[in-house]
Each structure stands twice: as C-alpha cells, then as structure tokens.
N, C-alpha and C positions, 0 to 999 in steps of 0.2 A: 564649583561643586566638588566634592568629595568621592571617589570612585566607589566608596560604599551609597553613595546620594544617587549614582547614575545605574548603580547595579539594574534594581527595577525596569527603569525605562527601558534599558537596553534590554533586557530579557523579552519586555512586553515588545519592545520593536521586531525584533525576533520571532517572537511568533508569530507575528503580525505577517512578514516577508515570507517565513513558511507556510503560515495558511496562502498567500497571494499563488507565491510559486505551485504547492500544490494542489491550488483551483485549476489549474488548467487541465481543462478534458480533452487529452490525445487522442481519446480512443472514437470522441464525436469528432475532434476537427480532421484527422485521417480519414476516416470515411467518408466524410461529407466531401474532402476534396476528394474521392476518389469517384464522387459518384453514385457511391451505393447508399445515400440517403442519410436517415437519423438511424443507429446502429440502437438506440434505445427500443425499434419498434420492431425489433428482430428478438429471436431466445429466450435470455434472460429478462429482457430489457437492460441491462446492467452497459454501462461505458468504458468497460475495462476491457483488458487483450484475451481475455476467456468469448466474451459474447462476441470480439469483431473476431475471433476465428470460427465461429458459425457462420463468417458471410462468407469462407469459401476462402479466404484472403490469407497467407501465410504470414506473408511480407507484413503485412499492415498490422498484423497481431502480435507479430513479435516489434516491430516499430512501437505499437501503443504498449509495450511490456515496457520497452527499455525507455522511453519517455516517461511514464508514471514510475519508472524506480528512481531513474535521472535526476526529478524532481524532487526526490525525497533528498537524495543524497547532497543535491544541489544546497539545498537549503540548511545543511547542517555543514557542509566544508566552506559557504559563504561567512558563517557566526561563528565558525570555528576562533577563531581570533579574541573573542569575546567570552570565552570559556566553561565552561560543562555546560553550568545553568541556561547558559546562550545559548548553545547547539540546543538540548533537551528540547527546548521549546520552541526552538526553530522545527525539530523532527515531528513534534507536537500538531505544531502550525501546519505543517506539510501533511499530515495526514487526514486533519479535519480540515484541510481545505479539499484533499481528496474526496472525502465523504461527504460533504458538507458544501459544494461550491455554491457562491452565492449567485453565480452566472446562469446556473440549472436550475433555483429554487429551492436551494439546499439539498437537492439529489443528485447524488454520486455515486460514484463506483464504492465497491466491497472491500480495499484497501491493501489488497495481497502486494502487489508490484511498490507501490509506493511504502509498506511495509517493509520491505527487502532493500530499499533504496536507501529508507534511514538506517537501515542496521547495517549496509553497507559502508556509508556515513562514519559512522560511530564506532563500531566494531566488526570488522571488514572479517577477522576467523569467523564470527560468529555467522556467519551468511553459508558457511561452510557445512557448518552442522543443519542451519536451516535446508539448504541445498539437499544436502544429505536424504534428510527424511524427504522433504517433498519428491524430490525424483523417484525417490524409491515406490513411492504408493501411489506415486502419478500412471509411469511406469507397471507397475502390478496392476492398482484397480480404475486405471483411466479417468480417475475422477480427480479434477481439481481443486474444487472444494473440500474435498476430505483428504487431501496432500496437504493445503493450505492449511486450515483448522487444525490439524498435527503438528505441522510444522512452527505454525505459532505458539501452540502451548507447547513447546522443548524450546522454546528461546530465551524467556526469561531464567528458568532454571542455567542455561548454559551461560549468560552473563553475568550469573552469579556467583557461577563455578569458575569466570575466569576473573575475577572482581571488581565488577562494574554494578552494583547496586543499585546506584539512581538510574544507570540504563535498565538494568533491568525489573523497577519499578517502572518507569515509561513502558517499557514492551511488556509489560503485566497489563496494561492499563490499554494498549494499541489492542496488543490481544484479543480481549475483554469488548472492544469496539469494532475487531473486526468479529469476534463470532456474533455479534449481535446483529450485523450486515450481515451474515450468513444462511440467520436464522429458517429463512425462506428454504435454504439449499439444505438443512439439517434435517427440516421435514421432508422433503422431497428424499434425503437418504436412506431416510426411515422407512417409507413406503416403499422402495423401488425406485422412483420417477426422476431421479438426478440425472441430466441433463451428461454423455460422456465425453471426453475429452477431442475433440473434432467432430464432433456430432452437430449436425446441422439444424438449422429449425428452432 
C-alpha cells in the first residue's frame, strides 16, 4: 500500500490508542487503593485531581493531576512519528477517553489535567500561557473551575498566534467539550455555590 493508502488507518489507530490511554481513571484507582473508597461518591462526584483533593489527600491529588496530563501527553509523543494528523488524534483519543471512558459507562472526568497534557504534548510554550492564566485566578479567586474555563479559552487564540492552526482547531474543539463538562460548575458560579479550591465535602 501506498503511504497515502495507510494515512487513514494510522490516524484512526491513533486515536483509537489515545482514547485507550486516556480511559484510565487515576483519580478512582488512587483512591481506591488508598482506602478512601469511590472518590465519585464525595464533592463533585467528578474523578479528576480537583474532587480527590476534597478527601483531604494532597499527595493523591496532585498524583491524579500528573497522571491524567501524563496520559494526555503520553499518547501524543507515542504517534509523534506518524505525524500532525497522527498526534491530533491521538490528543483527540486521549481526551475523549478521559471524558468518555468506556470502563465507567462513559462517565469521566471534566478534562482540565488531561487537557494540559495534550498541549503539553504538542506545544509545550503553550502550556505556559495556559499556566499563566490558570495560576493567576486560581490563586486570586480559589476557584478551579473558572481558572480552568479561562484558561482554555486563551489557548486556542495562543496557537494561533504562534502558528499551529490544526492545534488550535483541536483545542478550540477540547475547549468547546470541556466547558460543556463544566456546565454543572458555571451554574454553581453563577449562584455563589462553586465548590473552593481545597474545600472539603
């Protein structure tokens, strides 16, 4: 076959490997081996390093951060070889397997860590700028859901400004899927009732 004949597959196997990779929920199997049960039936409900730092756990939260970005990244310097179109959809894969895992029943986490993972992946400055805003408003108003939601809309603008187009068409589109994961935490902003940043319960 002709490496234009194989393009397709490999793309689709690619995404295929990033969704697998980024099914794995760190943030249920760290807790569970530590003891402190389904971290689903706490907070948020959520499986990300935001809700297991409501068990009290520092260690285990920032362990489920750098696992769920790991994965992201993982899966895009694995297809790297195989080029843009490959990685893209491997970041792709990896992220809707985060949100999406088909081990939970398609319920996943909200996608920030493994967000950060792929654009780590991809465009390692841009993680910079993301960094940037997030700390800053994390830091100010304790809130990581509206760090995160800001942070991802200034990302695609910034891939674009350093010229990465198809990335930042993907991170227009991760974006787009994580505020939709957030939706829950937008209304809670709106009220008052956001949940803050090491707040318990």
């Amino acid at each position: 076959m002709a490496p234009a004949d194989l393009a397709t597959p490999i793309v689709a196997a690619c995404l295929g490997l990033g969704y697998l990779l980024g099914s794995i929920p760190f943030g249920l199997i760290l807790t569970k081996f530590a003891g402190l049960g389904d971290v689903r039936a706490i907070g948020s409900g959520n499986i990300g390093a935001t809700n297991v730092l409501r068990t009290g756990r520092k260690g285990l939260a920032a362990a489920t951060l750098v696992g769920d970005a790991l994965k992201g990244t993982a899966a895009v310097l694995i297809t790297a070889r195989f080029g843009e179109a490959a990685t893209l959809a491997a970041g792709l894969g990896a992220f809707l397997g985060h949100l999406f895992p088909v081990w939970l029943g398609f319920k996943g986490g909200k996608g920030v860590a493994t967000f950060i993972g792929v654009l780590l992946g991809l465009a390692p400055l841009a993680v910079l700028a993301f960094a940037a805003v997030w700390l800053g408003l994390a830091f100010a108003l304790r809130y990581s859901s509206l760090a995160a939601l800001a942070a991802s809309a200034v990302t695609p603008a910034v891939l674009w400004a350093m010229g990465r187009p198809s990335a930042a068409l993907l991170f227009l589109v991760l974006g787009l899927l994580l505020w939709w994961k957030h939706a829950p935490n937008i209304r809670r902003l709106l009220d008052g009732t956001e949940g803050r940043i090491g707040q318990k319960g």
